[in-house]
C-alpha positions in Angstrom: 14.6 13.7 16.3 11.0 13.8 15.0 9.1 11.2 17.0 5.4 10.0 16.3 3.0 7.7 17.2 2.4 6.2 14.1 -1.3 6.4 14.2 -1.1 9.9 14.2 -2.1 11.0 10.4 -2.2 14.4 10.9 1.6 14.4 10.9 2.1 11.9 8.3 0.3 14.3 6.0 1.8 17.3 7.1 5.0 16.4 5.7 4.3 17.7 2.3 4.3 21.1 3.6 8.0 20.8 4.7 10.5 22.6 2.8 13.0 20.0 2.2 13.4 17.0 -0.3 13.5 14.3 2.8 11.7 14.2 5.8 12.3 11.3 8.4 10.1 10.2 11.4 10.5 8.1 14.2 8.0 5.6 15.4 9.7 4.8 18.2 7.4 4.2 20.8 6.0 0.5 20.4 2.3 0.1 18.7 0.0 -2.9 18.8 -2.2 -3.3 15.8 -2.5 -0.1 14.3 -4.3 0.8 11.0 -4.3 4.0 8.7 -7.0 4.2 7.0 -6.5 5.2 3.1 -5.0 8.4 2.2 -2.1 9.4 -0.1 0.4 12.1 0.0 3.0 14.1 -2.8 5.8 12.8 -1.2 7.0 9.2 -1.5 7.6 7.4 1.8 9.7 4.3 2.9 8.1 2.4 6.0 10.6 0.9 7.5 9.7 -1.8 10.3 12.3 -2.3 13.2 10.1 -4.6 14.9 7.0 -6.2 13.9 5.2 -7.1 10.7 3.7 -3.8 8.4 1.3 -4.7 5.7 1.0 -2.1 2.8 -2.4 -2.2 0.5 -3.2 -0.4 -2.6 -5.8 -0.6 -5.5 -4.1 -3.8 -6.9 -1.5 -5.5 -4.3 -0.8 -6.2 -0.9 2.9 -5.9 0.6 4.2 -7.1 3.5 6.9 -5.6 5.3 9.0 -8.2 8.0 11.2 -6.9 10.6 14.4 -5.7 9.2 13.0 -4.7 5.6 10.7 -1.7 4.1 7.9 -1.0 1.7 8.3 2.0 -0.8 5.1 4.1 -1.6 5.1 6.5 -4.8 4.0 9.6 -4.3 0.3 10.6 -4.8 -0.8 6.5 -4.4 -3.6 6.1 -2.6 -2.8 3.2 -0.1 -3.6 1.8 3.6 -1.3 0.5 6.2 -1.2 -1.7 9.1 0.8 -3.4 11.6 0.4 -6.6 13.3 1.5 -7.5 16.3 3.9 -5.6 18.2 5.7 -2.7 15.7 8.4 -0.2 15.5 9.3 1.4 12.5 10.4 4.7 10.8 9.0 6.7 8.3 11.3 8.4 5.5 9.5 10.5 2.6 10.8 11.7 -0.1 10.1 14.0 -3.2 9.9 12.1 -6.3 12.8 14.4 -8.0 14.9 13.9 -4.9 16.6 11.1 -6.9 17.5 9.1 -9.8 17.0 5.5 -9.8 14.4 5.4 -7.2 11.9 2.7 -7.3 8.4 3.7 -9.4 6.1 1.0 -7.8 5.2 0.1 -4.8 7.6 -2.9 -3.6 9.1 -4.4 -0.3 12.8 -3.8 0.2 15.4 -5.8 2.3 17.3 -3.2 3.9 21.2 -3.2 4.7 22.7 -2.9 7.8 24.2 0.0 6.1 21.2 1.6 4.9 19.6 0.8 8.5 22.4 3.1 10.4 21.4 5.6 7.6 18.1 5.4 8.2 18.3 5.8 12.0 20.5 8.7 11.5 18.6 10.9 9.1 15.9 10.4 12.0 17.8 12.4 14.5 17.8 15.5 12.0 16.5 18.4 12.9 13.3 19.1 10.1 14.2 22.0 8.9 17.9 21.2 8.3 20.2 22.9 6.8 20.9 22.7 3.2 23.9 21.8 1.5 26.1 20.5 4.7 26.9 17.3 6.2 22.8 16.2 6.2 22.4 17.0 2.2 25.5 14.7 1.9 24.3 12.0 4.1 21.4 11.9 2.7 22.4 11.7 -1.2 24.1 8.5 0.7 20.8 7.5 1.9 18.9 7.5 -1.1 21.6 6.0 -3.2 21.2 2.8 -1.0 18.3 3.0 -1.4 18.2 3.0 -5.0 20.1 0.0 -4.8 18.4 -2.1 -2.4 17.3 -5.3 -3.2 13.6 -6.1 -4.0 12.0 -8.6 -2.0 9.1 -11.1 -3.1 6.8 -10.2 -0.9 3.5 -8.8 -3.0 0.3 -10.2 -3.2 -1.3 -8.9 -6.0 -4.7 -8.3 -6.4 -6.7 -8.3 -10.1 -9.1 -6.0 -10.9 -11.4 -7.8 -13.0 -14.4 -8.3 -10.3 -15.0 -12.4 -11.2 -11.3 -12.6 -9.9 -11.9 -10.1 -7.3 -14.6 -12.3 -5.7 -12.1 -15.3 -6.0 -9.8 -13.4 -4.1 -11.8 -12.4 -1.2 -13.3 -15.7 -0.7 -9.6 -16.8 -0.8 -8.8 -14.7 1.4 -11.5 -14.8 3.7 -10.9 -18.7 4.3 -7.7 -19.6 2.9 -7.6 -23.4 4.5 -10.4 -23.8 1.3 -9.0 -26.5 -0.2 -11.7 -26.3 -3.4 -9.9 -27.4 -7.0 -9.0 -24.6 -9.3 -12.1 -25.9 -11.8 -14.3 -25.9 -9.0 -13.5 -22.3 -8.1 -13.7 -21.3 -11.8 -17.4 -22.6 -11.5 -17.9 -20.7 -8.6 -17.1 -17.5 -10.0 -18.5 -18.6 -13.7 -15.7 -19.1 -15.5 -14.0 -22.0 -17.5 -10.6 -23.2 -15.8 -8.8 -22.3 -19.0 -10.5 -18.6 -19.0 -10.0 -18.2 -15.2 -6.1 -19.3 -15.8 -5.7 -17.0 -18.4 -7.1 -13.7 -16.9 -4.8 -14.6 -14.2 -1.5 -14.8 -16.3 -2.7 -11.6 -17.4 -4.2 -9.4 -14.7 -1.6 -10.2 -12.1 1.3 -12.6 -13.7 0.8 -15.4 -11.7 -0.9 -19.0 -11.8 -3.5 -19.9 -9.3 -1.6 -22.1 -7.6 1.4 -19.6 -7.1 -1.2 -17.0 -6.5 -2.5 -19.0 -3.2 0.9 -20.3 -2.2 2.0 -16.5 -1.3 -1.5 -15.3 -0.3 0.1 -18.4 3.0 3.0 -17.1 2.7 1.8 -13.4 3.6 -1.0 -14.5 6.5 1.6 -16.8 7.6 4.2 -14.8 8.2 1.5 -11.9 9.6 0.1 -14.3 12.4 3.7 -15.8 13.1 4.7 -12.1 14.3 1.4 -12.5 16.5 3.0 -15.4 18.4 1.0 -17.9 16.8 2.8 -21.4 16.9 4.2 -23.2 13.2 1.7 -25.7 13.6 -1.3 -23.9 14.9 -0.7 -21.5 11.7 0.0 -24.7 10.0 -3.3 -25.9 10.3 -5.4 -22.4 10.3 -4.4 -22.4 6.6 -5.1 -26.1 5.7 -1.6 -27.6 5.8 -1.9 -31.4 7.4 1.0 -31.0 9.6 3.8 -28.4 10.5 6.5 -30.2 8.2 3.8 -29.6 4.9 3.7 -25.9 5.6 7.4 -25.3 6.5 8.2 -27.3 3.1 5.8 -24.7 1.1 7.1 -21.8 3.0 10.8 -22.3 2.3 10.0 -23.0 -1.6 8.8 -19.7 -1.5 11.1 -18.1 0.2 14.2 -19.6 0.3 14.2 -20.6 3.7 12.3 -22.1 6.9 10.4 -19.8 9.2 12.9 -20.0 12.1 15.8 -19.2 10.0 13.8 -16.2 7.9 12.8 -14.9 11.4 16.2 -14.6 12.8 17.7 -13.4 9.7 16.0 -10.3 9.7 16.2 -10.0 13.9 20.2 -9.4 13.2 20.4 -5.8 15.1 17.0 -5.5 16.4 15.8 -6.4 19.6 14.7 -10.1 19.6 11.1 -11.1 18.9 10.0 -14.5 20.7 7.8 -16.4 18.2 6.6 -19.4 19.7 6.7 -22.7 18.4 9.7 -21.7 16.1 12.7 -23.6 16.7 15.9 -23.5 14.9 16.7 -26.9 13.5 19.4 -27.8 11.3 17.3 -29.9 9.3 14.9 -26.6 8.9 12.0 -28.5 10.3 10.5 -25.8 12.3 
């Protein structure tokens, strides 16, 4: 098995150079806030986090990656990465002909507890394995999985239009800011209406959507930190726990406790203080 420390770019970008349509890596050893800076690379790659939250950036989105799921990167995108907190993860990259049906954009991916055991296995292959035998097979496996993988909505996306670029730092920069859309609008010098509409159209989203899963991503990037529901709560402006965990599951689906464990099925368990499971989802 391949195994890397996933700071180590030098690898990463060696894997064009490989002779074969999929290269897996293992991150095995456990990182604590690691960053690569922005570089790109012919072959696609799936970033696949064990353990830990990943965060994926590129010209006009951010991704987030939670534990059990993955972000896929087309080839030859420029893009950054990141983890927070404690991480484990794998690397698989792929040539963009290896496969029908594979995904064009950049998107986070639940991943199966099938596709995980696939995954784990194509790790353990030697680099230069040989073609057309038992790895080819499992692999087509692999990557049809993977073309079928659900999408998860987990994409901040960024405009590029630099009024609404500067509304999105600021945003991000201090996102308790609990200034009125118009008054925002005047800060950037736009009308409300204008503002709106370059949203709709730059990145598909109202403001207030925009904002509620710009929380959604910090919070679940400083709950894998071990940062309490209410402490993260109240970093991002919410009056009390039970306001935040009432936004969070509308935009997930779910409470925080419940979306945590969830995605720990199989994986060593993360402790994430001051989440609880409740029956009444009130943690």
């Amino acid at each position: 098995m391949s195994s890397i420390a996933i700071t180590d770019l030098t690898i990463v970008r060696d894997v064009d150079n490989v002779p074969r349509p999929v290269v897996a890596l293992s991150a095995a050893s456990v990182t604590t806030n690691w960053e690569h800076a922005r570089h790109q690379h012919h072959k696609a790659q799936l970033l696949y986090s064990v353990r830990g939250i990943l965060n994926c950036e590129i010209e006009d989105g951010v991704w987030i990656v939670p534990p059990q799921c993955a972000v896929w990167i087309p080839g030859d995108l420029p893009h950054s990465a990141r983890g927070s907190g404690e991480t484990e993860c794998y690397c698989l990259f792929v040539e963009p002909d290896a496969a029908q049906d594979l995904p064009r954009n950049c998107c986070t991916i639940s991943i199966s507890p099938l596709l995980r055991e696939l995954l784990l296995k194509v790790a353990g292959f030697p680099e230069s394995y040989a073609s057309g035998g038992r790895e080819d097979r499992l692999i087509a496996t692999l990557l049809d999985e993977l073309a079928a993988a659900p999408v998860e909505d987990l994409h901040l996306p960024m405009p590029r239009d630099p009024r609404l670029r500067r509304l999105a730092e600021m945003l991000l920069a201090d996102p308790a800011d609990k200034t009125s859309k118009g008054d925002w609008a005047t800060r950037i010098g736009m009308s409300e209406r204008s503002m709106s509409r370059l949203l709709l159209h730059e990145i598909g989203m109202s403001f207030g959507r925009w904002r509620r899963q710009l929380h959604v991503i910090l919070a679940l990037q400083r709950l894998a930190k071990g940062e309490s529901v209410q402490t993260v709560a109240l970093e991002l402006g919410y009056e009390n726990a039970s306001g935040f965990v009432t936004m969070f599951r509308k935009a997930v689906g779910m409470p925080p406790a419940r979306y945590f464990s969830e995605r720990m099925t199989g994986a060593e368990t993360m402790a994430v203080p001051g989440i609880m499971l409740s029956d009444h989802g009130s943690t």
